[in-house]
C-alpha positions in Angstrom: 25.3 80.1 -16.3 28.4 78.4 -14.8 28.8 74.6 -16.0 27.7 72.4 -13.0 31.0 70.2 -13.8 33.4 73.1 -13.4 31.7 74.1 -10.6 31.8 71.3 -9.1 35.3 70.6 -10.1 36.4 73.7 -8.4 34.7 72.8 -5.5 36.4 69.2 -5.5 39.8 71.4 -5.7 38.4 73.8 -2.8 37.9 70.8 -0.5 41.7 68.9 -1.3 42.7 71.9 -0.2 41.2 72.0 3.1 41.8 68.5 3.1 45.5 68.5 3.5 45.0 71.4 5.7 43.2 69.0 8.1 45.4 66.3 7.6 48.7 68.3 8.7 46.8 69.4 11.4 45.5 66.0 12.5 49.2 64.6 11.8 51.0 67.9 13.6 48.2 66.9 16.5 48.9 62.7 16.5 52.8 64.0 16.2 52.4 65.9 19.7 50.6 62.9 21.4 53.0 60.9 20.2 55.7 62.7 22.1 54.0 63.1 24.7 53.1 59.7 24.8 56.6 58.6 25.0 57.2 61.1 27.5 54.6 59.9 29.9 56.3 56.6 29.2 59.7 57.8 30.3 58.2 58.9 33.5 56.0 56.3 34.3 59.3 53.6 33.4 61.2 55.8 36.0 58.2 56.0 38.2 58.4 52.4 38.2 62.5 51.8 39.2 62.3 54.4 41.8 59.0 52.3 43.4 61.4 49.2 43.6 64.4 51.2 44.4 61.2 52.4 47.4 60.8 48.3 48.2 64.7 47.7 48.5 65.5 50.7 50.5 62.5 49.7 52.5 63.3 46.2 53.0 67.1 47.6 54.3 65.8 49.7 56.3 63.6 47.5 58.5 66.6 44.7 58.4 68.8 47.9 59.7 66.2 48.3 61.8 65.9 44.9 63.3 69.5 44.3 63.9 69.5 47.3 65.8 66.8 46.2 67.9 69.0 42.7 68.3 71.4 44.7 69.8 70.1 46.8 72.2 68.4 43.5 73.5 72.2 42.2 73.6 73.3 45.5 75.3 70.4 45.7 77.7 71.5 41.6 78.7 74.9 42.8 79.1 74.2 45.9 81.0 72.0 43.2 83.3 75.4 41.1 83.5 77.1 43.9 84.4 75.0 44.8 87.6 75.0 41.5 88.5 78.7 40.5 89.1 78.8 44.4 90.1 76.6 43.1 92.8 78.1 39.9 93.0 81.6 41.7 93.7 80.1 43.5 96.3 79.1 40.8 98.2 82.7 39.2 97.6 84.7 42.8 99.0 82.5 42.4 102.2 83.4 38.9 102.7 86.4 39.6 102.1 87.1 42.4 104.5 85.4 39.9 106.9 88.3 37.2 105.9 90.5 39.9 106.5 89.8 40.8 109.8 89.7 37.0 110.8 92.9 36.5 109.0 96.1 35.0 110.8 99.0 37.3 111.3 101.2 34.9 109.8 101.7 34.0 106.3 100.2 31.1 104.5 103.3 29.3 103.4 104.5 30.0 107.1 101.4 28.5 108.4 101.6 25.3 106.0 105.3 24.8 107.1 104.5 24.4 111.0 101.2 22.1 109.7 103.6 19.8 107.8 106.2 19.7 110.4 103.5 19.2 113.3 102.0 16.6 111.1 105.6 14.8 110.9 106.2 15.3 114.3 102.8 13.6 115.0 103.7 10.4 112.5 107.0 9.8 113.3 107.6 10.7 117.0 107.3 8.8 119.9 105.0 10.8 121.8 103.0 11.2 125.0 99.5 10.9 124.8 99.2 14.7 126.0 102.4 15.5 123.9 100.1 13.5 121.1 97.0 15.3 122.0 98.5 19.1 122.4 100.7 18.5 118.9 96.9 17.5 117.5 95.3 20.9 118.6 97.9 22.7 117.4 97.8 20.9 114.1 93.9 21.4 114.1 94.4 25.0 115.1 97.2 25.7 112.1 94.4 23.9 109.7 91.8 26.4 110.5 93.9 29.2 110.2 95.4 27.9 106.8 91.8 26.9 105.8 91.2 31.0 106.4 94.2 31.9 104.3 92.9 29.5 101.8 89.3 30.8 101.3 90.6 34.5 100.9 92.6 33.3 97.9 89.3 31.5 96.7 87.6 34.7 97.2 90.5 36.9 96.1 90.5 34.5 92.9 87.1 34.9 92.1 86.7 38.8 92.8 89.6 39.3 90.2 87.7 37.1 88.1 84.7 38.4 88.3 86.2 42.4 87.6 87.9 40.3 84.5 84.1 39.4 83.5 83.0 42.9 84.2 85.7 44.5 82.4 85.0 42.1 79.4 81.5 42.8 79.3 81.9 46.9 79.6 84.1 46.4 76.2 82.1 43.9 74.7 79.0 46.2 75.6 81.0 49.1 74.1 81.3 47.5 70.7 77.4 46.4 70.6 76.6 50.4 71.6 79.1 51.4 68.7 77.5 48.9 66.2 73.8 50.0 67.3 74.8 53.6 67.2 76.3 53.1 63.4 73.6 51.2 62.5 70.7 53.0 63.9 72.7 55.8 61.6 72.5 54.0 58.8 68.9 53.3 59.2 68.8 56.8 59.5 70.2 57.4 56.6 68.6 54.8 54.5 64.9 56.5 55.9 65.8 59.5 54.7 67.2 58.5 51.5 63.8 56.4 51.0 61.6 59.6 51.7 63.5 61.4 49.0 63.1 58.6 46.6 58.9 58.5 47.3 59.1 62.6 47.1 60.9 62.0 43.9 58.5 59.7 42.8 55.6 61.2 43.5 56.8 64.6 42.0 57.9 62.5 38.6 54.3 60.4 38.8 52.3 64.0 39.0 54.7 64.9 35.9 53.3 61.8 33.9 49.9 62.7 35.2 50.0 66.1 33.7 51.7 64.7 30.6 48.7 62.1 29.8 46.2 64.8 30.9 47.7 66.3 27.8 48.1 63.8 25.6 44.0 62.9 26.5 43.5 66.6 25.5 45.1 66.7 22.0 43.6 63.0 21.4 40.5 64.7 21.6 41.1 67.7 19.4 42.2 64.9 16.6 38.4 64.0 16.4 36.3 67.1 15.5 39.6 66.8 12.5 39.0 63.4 11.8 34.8 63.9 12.0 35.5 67.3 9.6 38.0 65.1 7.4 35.4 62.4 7.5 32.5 64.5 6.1 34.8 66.2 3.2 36.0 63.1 2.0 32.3 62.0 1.8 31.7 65.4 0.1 34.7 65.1 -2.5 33.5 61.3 -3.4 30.0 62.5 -4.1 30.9 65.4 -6.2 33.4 63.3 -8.3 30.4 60.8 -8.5 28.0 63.4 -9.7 31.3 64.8 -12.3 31.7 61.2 -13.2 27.6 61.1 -14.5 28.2 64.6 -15.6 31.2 63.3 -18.4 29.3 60.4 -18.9 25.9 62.3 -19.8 28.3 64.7 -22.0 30.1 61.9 -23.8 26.9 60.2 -24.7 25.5 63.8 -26.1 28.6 63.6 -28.1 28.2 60.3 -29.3 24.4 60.8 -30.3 24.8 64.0 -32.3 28.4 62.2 -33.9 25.4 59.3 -34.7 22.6 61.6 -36.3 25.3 63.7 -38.4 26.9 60.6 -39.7 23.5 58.9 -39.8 22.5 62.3 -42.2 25.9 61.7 -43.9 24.9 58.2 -45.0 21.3 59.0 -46.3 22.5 61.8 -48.3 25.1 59.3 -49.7 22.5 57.0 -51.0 20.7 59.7 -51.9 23.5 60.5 -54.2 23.6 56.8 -55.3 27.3 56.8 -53.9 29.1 53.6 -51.8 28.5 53.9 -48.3 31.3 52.3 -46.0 31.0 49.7 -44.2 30.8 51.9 -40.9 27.7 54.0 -42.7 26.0 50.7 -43.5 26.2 49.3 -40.0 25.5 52.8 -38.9 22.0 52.2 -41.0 21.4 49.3 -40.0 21.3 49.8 -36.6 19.3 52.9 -36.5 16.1 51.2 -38.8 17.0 48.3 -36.5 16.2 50.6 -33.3 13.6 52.7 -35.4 11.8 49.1 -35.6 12.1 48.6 -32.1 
């Protein structure tokens, strides 16, 4: 029959064996979620910068956005301007073709010549009171006619100021429409680069999903290992427990019949009537001492 402490010696051998074989596995296993660990990691870091990058873009976009509402409330005031003095012009053109029509053949520096020489006349010459009185009307009559003169210039003056305002308005209206135009571009362009960066995102976030779906999966295979591991090591420590009582139960079997042959040694020494040693005496001494017990 087969020793139980080779037996279970080779067992003990058997079980190291699988032993390691489990712990490469389990370390193969934790080396896998490991990388993929890190992986995930990577991801979710980049997950994380393109979300901000998200924010900033975002943030640009709506300032884009409300400068080029700003301005289109600018261009729609100007455009407002503009129809006003359009209007405004209009009105002058009329009244000025009505000035026109009421307008003195002569010219206005003609006009103011015979006013100041009638006016002279009037101040410095010895006149009869009808000379007096007809030099009066004609002076009140060259007034009204320069006063006409006078009031197309006015209107003349502010028509050509008013297209001047017009004409300023068109090109500063021009520029706002050019910046909207750019920036409502831009805005544009900033939208669409910000829906690439969520699409990117979210592609790189289901990536990272996957990846610690994974890493949940192989974390899980580690403990059947480590349960399996965890029962052989329990095996191995009981079968070197029970090979420890085994060499102990031996070595005292060895010890006893060492005892009684040296024991039988001793007797047949006295026996003999020859010196025992002090080792044979002690021997003796303690075996009628545990024979008395």
């Amino acid at each position: 029959m087969e020793d139980v402490e080779r037996r279970n010696r080779r067992r003990i051998d058997e079980l190291d064996t699988v032993l390691a074989d489990l712990k490469t596995r389990r370390e193969g296993l934790r080396g896998q979620a490991e990388e993929l660990a890190d992986k995930r990691n990577r991801l979710n870091d980049e997950t994380n910068k393109l979300r901000a990058d998200v924010l900033k873009l975002r943030e640009e976009r709506d300032s884009m956005n409300r400068e080029v509402q700003q301005l289109k409330i600018q261009r729609t005031e100007m455009k407002t301007q503009i129809g006003e003095k359009i209007a405004e012009a209009k009105t002058l053109r009329e009244r000025i073709r009505e000035g026109m029509a009421r307008r003195p053949a002569k010219d206005l520096k003609v006009l103011q010549k015979e006013f100041e020489d009638v006016e002279w006349k009037i101040q410095t010459s010895s006149l009869t009171l009808q000379e007096e009185k007809e030099l009066v009307g004609k002076s009140r009559e060259l007034e009204t006619q320069i006063k006409v003169h006078e009031k197309l210039q006015k209107l003349y003056q502010k028509r050509e100021e008013l297209e001047a305002n017009v004409e300023s308005l068109r090109r500063q209206s021009e520029v706002v429409h050019r910046q909207l135009t750019e920036k409502a571009q831009k805005s544009q362009q900033i939208h669409e680069k910000m829906k690439e960066t969520i699409a990117k995102g979210d592609e790189i976030k289901e990536q990272a999903e996957t990846l610690h779906k994974s890493f949940i999966s192989i974390k899980e295979e580690v403990k059947p290992v480590q349960e399996q591991m965890a029962k052989i090591i329990d095996e191995i420590r009981r079968l070197r427990e029970q090979v420890q009582e085994e060499d102990r139960r031996k070595k005292k079997e060895s010890e006893d019949e060492t005892r009684v042959r040296m024991e039988k040694l001793a007797r047949d020494k006295i026996k003999r009537g020859e010196k025992l040693s002090w080792e044979e005496f002690q021997l003796l001494a303690e075996s009628g001492m545990e024979s008395q017990d």
